[in-house]
N, C-alpha and C positions, 0 to 999 in steps of 0.2 A: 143751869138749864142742861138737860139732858143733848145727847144729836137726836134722838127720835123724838125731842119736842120743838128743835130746830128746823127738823127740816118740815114736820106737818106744817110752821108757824111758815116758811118759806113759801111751801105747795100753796098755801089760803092766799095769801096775799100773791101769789100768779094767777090765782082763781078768779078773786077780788077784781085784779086789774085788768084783765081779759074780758069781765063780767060788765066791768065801767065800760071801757073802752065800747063796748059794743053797745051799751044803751045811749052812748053819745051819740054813737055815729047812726044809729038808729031812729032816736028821738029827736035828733040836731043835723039832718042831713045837710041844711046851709051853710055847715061850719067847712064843710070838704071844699078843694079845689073842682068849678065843673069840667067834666072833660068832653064837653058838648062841642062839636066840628062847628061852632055859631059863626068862624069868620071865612070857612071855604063859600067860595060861588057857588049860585044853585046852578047843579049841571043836568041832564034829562038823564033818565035810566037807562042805559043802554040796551038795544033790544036781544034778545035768544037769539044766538045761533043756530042754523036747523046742523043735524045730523051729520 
């Protein structure tokens, strides 16, 4: 194998696995950890300051 047929074969398969990676996390959002605040207490919104 050549290096200029090494490294294209390299580049794809970075290509490839960026290309996966992101139909997973795409198509499979349940698979993520959530990072939803679900166990703080509900607090009111504090009101605007004036000027």
């Amino acid at each position: 194998m050549s290096k200029q047929k090494k490294q294209k074969w390299k580049r794809n398969l970075v290509v490839m696995t960026a290309i996966t990676g992101l139909g997973f996390s795409t198509f499979y959002p349940g698979l993520s950890i959530p990072v939803a605040a679900v166990e703080q207490p509900d607090q009111p919104i504090p009101k605007e300051e004036s000027v």
